[in-house]
C-alpha positions as a Markdown table, in Angstrom:
| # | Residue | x | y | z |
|---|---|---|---|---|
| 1 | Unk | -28.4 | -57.0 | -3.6 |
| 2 | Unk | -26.4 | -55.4 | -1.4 |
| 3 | Unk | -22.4 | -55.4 | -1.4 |
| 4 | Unk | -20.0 | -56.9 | 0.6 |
| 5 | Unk | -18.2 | -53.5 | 0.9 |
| 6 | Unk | -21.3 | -51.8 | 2.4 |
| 7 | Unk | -22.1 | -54.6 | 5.0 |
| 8 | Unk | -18.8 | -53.8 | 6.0 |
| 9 | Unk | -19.0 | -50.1 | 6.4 |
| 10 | Unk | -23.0 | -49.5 | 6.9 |
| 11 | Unk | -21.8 | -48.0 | 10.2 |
| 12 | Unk | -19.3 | -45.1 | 8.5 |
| 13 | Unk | -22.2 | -44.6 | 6.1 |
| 14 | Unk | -25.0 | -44.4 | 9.4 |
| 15 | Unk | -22.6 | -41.5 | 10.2 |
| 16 | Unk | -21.8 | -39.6 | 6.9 |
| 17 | Unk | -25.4 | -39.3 | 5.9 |
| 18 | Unk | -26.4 | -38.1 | 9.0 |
| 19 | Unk | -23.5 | -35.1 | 8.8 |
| 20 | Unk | -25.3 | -32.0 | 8.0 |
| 21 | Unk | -22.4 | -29.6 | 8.3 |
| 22 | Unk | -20.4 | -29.8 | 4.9 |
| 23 | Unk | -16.9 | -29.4 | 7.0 |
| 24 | Unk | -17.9 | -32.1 | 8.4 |
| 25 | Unk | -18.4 | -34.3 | 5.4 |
| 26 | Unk | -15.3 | -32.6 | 3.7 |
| 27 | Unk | -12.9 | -34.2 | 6.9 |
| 28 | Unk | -15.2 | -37.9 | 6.3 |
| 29 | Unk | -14.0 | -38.0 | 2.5 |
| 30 | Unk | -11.1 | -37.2 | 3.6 |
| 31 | Unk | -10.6 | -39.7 | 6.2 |
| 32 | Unk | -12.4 | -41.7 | 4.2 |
| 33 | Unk | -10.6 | -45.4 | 3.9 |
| 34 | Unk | -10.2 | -47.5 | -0.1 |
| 35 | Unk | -13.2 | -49.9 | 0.9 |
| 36 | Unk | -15.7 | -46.7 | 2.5 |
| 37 | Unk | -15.2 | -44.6 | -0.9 |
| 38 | Unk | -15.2 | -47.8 | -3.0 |
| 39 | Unk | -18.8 | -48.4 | -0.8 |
| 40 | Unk | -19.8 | -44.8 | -2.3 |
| 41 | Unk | -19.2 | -46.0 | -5.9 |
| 42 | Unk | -21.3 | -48.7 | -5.6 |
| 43 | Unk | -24.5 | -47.4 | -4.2 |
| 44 | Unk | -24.1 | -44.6 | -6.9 |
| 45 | Unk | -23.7 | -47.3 | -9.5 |
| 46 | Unk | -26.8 | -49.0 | -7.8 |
| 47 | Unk | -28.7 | -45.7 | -8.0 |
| 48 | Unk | -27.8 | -45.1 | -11.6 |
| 49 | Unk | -28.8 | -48.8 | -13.0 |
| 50 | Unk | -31.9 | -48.2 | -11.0 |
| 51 | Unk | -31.3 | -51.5 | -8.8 |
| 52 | Unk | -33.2 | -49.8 | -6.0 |
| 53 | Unk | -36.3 | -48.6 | -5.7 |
| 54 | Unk | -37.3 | -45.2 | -5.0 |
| 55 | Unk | -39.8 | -43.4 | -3.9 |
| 56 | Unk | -41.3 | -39.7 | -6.5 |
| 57 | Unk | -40.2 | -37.7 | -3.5 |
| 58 | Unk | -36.3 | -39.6 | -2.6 |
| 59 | Unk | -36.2 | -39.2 | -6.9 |
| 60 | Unk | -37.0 | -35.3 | -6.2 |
| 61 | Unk | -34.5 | -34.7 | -3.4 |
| 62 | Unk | -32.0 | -36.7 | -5.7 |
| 63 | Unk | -32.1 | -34.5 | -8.9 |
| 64 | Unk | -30.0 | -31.7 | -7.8 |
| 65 | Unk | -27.0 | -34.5 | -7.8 |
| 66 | Unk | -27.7 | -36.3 | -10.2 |
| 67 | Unk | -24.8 | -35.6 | -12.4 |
| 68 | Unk | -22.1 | -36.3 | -9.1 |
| 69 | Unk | -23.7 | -39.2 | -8.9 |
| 70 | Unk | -23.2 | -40.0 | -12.5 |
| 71 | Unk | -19.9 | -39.2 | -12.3 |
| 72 | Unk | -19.1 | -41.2 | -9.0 |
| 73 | Unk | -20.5 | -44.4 | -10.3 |
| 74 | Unk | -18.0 | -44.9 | -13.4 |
| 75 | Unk | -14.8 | -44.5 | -10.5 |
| 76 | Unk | -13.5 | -47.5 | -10.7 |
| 77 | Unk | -10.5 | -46.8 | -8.1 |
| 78 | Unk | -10.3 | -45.2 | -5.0 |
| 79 | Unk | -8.3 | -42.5 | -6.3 |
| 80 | Unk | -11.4 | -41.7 | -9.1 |
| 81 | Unk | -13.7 | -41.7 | -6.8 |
| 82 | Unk | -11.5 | -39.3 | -4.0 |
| 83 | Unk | -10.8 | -36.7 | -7.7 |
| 84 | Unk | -14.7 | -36.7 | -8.1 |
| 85 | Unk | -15.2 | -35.8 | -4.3 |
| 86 | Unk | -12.5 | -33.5 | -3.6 |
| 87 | Unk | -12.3 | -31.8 | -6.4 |
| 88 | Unk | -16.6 | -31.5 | -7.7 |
| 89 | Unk | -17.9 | -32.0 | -3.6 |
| 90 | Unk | -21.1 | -31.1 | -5.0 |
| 91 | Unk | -22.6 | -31.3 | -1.6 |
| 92 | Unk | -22.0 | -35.3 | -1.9 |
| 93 | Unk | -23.3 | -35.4 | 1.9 |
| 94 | Unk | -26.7 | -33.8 | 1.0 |
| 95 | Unk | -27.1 | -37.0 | -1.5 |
| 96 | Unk | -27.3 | -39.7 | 1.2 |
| 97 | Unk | -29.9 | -37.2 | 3.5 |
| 98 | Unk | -32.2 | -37.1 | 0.7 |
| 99 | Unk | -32.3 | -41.1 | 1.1 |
């Protein structure tokens, strides 16, 4: 069930959903390598075809971005999924801390 990409990043991820600051997650995206935002894409294509299972209050905090993570789950290259960051942001670091 879970990804070769995010076995190989789980620690970048540790670290970007523990960022509260949104500078901070700006310079992460940023930073951010093909395989970390690639990572991104498919745990919001995971959320979005319901493959895990959530709690009613992790589905509450989640509603707010609910249409980033729409869009980030059809990128299907690193540069979609960087547009869909950098130019929405959407507070995409406040999605992982309501995990």
């Amino acid at each position: 069930m879970v990804g070769q990409l995010i076995k190989e990043n789980a620690h970048w991820l540790c670290a970007f959903a523990r960022t509260k600051s949104s500078k901070k997650c700006k310079k992460f995206i940023r930073k951010a390598s093909t395989g970390q935002l690639l990572e991104l894409v498919e745990i919001c294509l995971n959320l979005v075809a319901s493959r895990f299972r959530l709690t009613t209050r992790q589905k509450k905090r989640l509603m707010p971005y609910v249409n980033t993570v729409r869009r980030m789950s059809r990128a299907r290259s690193e540069r979609g999924a960087r547009r869909v960051l950098v130019q929405k942001g959407a507070g995409f670091g406040g999605l992982f801390a309501a995990l």
